[in-house]
LOKOLDREN-881474 format. One record per residue (C-alpha): x, y, z; residue number from 0; chain. Coordinates in steps of 0.5 Angstrom, whole numbers, plus 500, padded with zeros to 3 digits. Layout:
REM LOKOLDREN-881474
{x X, y Y, z Z, nr NUM, kette A} $
...
This chain:
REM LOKOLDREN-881474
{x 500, y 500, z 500, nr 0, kette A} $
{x 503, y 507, z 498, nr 1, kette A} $
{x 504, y 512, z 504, nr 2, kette A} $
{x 501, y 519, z 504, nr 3, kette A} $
{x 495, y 517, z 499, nr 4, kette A} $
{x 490, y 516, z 504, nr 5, kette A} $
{x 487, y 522, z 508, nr 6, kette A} $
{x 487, y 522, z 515, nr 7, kette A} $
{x 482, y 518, z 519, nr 8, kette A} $
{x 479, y 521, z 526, nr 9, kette A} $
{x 477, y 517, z 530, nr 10, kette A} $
{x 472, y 521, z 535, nr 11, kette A} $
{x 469, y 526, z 530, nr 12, kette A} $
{x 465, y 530, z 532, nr 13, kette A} $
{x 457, y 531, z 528, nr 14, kette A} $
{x 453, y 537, z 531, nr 15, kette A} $
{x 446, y 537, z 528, nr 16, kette A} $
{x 441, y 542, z 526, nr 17, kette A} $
{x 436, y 540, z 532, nr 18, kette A} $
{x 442, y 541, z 537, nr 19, kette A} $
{x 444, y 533, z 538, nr 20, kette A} $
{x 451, y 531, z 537, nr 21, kette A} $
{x 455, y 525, z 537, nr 22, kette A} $
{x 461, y 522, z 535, nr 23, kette A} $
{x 463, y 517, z 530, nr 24, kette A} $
{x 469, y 516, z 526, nr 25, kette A} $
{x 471, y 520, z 519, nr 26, kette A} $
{x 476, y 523, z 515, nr 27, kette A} $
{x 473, y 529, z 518, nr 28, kette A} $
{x 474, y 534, z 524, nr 29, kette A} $
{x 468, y 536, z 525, nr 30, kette A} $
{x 462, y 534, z 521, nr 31, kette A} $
{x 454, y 539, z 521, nr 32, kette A} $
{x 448, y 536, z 519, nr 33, kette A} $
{x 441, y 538, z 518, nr 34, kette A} $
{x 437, y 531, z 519, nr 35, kette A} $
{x 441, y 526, z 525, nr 36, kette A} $
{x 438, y 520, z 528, nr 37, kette A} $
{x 434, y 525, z 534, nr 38, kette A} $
{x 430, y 529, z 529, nr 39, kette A} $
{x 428, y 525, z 524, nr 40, kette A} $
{x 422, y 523, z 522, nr 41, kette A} $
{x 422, y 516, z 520, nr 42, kette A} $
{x 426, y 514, z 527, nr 43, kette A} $
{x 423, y 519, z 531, nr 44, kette A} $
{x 415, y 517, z 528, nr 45, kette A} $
{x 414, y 524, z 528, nr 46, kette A} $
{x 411, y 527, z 522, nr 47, kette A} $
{x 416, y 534, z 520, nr 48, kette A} $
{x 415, y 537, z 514, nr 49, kette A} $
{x 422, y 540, z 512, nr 50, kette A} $
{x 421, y 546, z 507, nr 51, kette A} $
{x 426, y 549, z 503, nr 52, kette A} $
{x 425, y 555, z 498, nr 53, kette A} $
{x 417, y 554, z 498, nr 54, kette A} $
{x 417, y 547, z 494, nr 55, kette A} $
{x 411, y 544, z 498, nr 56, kette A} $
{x 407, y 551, z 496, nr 57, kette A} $
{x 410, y 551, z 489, nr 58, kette A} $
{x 408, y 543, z 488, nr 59, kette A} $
{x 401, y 544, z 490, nr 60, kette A} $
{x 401, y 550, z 485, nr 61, kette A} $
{x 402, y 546, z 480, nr 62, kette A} $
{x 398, y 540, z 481, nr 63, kette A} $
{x 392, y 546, z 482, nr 64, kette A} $
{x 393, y 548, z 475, nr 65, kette A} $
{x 394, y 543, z 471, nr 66, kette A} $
{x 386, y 540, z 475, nr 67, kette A} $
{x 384, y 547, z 472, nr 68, kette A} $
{x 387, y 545, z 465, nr 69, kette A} $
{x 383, y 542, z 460, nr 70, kette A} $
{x 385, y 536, z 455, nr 71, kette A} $
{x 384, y 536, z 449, nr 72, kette A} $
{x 384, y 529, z 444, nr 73, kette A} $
{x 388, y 528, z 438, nr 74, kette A} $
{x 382, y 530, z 434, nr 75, kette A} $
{x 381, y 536, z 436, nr 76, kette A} $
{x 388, y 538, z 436, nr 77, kette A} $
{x 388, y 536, z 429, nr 78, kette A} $
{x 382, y 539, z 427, nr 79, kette A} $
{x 384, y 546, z 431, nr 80, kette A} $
{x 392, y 545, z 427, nr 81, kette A} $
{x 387, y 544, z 420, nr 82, kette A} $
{x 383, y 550, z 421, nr 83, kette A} $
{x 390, y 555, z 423, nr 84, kette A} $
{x 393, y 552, z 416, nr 85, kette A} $
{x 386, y 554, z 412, nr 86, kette A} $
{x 387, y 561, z 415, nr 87, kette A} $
{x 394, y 562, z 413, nr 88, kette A} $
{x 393, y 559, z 407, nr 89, kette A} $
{x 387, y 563, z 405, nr 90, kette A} $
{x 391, y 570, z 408, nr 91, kette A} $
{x 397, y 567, z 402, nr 92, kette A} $
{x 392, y 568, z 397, nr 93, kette A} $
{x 390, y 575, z 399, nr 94, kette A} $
{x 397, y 577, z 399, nr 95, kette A} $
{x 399, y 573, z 392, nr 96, kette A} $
Protein backbone atom coordinates (compact mmCIF):
# COMPACT_ATOMS: atom_id res chain seq x y z
CA UNK A 1 0.00 0.00 0.00
CA UNK A 2 1.68 3.40 -1.23
CA UNK A 3 2.22 5.83 2.16
CA UNK A 4 0.63 9.48 1.99
CA UNK A 5 -2.36 8.33 -0.61
CA UNK A 6 -4.89 8.08 2.16
CA UNK A 7 -6.66 10.87 3.95
CA UNK A 8 -6.43 11.05 7.51
CA UNK A 9 -8.77 9.09 9.59
CA UNK A 10 -10.37 10.52 12.90
CA UNK A 11 -11.55 8.31 15.22
CA UNK A 12 -13.82 10.61 17.35
CA UNK A 13 -15.49 12.93 14.91
CA UNK A 14 -17.71 14.88 16.07
CA UNK A 15 -21.43 15.29 14.13
CA UNK A 16 -23.46 18.29 15.25
CA UNK A 17 -27.21 18.28 13.98
CA UNK A 18 -29.71 21.15 13.21
CA UNK A 19 -31.92 20.10 15.93
CA UNK A 20 -28.86 20.48 18.40
CA UNK A 21 -27.89 16.74 19.15
CA UNK A 22 -24.29 15.62 18.75
CA UNK A 23 -22.67 12.60 18.56
CA UNK A 24 -19.34 10.99 17.53
CA UNK A 25 -18.54 8.71 14.97
CA UNK A 26 -15.30 7.99 12.92
CA UNK A 27 -14.61 10.07 9.43
CA UNK A 28 -12.09 11.41 7.51
CA UNK A 29 -13.52 14.56 8.99
CA UNK A 30 -13.20 16.85 12.17
CA UNK A 31 -16.23 18.02 12.48
CA UNK A 32 -19.09 17.10 10.52
CA UNK A 33 -22.83 19.27 10.34
CA UNK A 34 -26.09 17.82 9.29
CA UNK A 35 -29.42 18.94 9.01
CA UNK A 36 -31.69 15.69 9.73
CA UNK A 37 -29.67 12.97 12.25
CA UNK A 38 -31.20 10.12 13.93
CA UNK A 39 -32.84 12.38 17.17
CA UNK A 40 -34.94 14.46 14.53
CA UNK A 41 -35.94 12.29 12.11
CA UNK A 42 -39.19 11.46 11.08
CA UNK A 43 -38.76 7.96 10.14
CA UNK A 44 -37.04 7.15 13.45
CA UNK A 45 -38.73 9.32 15.65
CA UNK A 46 -42.34 8.71 14.21
CA UNK A 47 -43.01 11.98 14.23
CA UNK A 48 -44.39 13.66 10.77
CA UNK A 49 -42.17 16.75 10.10
CA UNK A 50 -42.54 18.55 6.98
CA UNK A 51 -39.23 20.24 6.00
CA UNK A 52 -39.48 23.02 3.54
CA UNK A 53 -36.98 24.62 1.40
CA UNK A 54 -37.51 27.47 -0.79
CA UNK A 55 -41.68 26.90 -0.91
CA UNK A 56 -41.30 23.48 -2.83
CA UNK A 57 -44.45 22.07 -1.19
CA UNK A 58 -46.45 25.27 -2.20
CA UNK A 59 -45.04 25.35 -5.47
CA UNK A 60 -46.11 21.61 -6.10
CA UNK A 61 -49.69 22.09 -4.85
CA UNK A 62 -49.65 25.08 -7.40
CA UNK A 63 -48.99 23.22 -10.18
CA UNK A 64 -50.98 19.99 -9.49
CA UNK A 65 -54.16 22.95 -9.13
CA UNK A 66 -53.33 24.11 -12.43
CA UNK A 67 -52.94 21.26 -14.35
CA UNK A 68 -56.84 20.03 -12.65
CA UNK A 69 -57.93 23.27 -13.95
CA UNK A 70 -56.48 22.65 -17.75
CA UNK A 71 -58.59 20.78 -19.87
CA UNK A 72 -57.52 18.11 -22.65
CA UNK A 73 -57.93 18.07 -25.67
CA UNK A 74 -58.20 14.40 -27.78
CA UNK A 75 -56.10 14.13 -31.14
CA UNK A 76 -59.04 14.94 -33.14
CA UNK A 77 -59.67 18.00 -31.76
CA UNK A 78 -56.05 19.09 -31.82
CA UNK A 79 -56.18 17.86 -35.71
CA UNK A 80 -59.23 19.60 -36.40
CA UNK A 81 -57.76 23.06 -34.42
CA UNK A 82 -54.16 22.40 -36.60
CA UNK A 83 -56.50 22.01 -39.91
CA UNK A 84 -58.42 25.23 -39.43
CA UNK A 85 -55.01 27.58 -38.47
CA UNK A 86 -53.58 26.19 -41.91
CA UNK A 87 -56.83 27.21 -43.93
CA UNK A 88 -56.43 30.57 -42.38
CA UNK A 89 -52.90 30.80 -43.30
CA UNK A 90 -53.38 29.59 -46.70
CA UNK A 91 -56.42 31.54 -47.27
CA UNK A 92 -54.34 34.98 -46.11
CA UNK A 93 -51.28 33.51 -48.93
CA UNK A 94 -53.91 33.79 -51.45
CA UNK A 95 -54.99 37.40 -50.33
CA UNK A 96 -51.49 38.58 -50.40
CA UNK A 97 -50.48 36.67 -53.78
Amino acid sequence: MKKETHPEYHPKAKVSCACGNTFTIGSTHKEISVEICYACHPTYTGKKKLIDTAGRVEKFKARQEKAAKKTTRSKTEKRASRKKTQTKKETKKKIVA
